[in-house]
N, C-alpha and C positions, 0 to 999 in steps of 0.2 A: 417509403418503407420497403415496397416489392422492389424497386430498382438498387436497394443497396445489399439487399439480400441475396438477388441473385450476381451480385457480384464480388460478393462473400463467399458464398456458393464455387463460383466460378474459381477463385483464387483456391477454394481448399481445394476443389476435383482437378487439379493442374497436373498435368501429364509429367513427367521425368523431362521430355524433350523442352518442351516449353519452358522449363526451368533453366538449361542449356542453352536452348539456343532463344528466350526470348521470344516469344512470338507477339503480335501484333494483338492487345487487349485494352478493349477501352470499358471504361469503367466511366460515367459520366463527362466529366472535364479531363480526364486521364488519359492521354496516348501515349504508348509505349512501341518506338520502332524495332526490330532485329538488332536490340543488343546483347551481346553476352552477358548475362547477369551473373552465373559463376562460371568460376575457371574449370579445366575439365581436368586441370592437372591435381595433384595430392603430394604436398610438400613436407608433411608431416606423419608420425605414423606412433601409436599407442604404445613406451616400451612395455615389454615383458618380463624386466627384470626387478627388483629391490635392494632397498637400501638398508643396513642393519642401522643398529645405534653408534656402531662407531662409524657409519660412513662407507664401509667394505658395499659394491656392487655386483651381489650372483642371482641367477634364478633360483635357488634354493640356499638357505643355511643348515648346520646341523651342528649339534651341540654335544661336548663329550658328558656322556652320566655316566658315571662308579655305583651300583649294586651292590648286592650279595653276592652274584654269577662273575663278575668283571665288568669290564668297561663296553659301552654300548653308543651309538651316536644315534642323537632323536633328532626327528628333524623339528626344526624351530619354524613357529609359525605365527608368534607374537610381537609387536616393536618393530614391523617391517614396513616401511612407508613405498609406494612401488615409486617408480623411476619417472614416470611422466613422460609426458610429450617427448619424442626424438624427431631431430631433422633429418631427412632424407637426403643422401648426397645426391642421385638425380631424382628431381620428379618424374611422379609414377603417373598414369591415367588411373581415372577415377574408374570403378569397377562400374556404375552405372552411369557413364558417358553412352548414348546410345546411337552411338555412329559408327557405319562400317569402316575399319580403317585401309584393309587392301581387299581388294575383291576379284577372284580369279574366275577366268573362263571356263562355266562347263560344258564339256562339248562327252560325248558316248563313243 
């Protein structure tokens, strides 16, 4: 019971790095060597934009209304399904990749 706990334990307190790059965790019968478990790249990214009911794709719609004053455009904010997942034409690094990438000389 104490040994599957603390390696339950262990799995939830896991560092950002160790995630990346894998580090050496044994868990009973379990060895795990330095492999990359995720990719550090980000090939997809959340669009921002919607889709109306006819299928038209903007970040916002707006709709003509006729009053008493004239005509007036409300913005529409009903029937809008968002746009989903987008591919990335190049992969991007992931924002918590936690490795220096260039490193310059400080010198005074």
């Amino acid at each position: 019971m104490g040994q599957s706990f603390s390696c339950a334990a262990r799995k939830i307190t896991r560092s950002v790095s160790s995630i990346f790059m894998g580090q050496v965790e044994e868990c009973g019968n379990i060895d795990k060597m330095g492999q990359m478990e995720v990719t550090p790249f980000v090939f997809k990214r959340t669009g921002s934009m919607y889709f109306d009911e006819d299928g038209d794709l903007a970040h916002e719609f707006y709709e003509e209304v006729v009053d008493e004053s004239g005509r007036t455009m409300r913005r529409k904010l009903k029937n809008l399904k968002p746009q989903g997942d987008v591919a990335l034409t190049i992969p991007r690094l992931n924002v918590d990749f936690p490795v220096v990438m260039c490193e310059f000389p400080y010198s005074r």
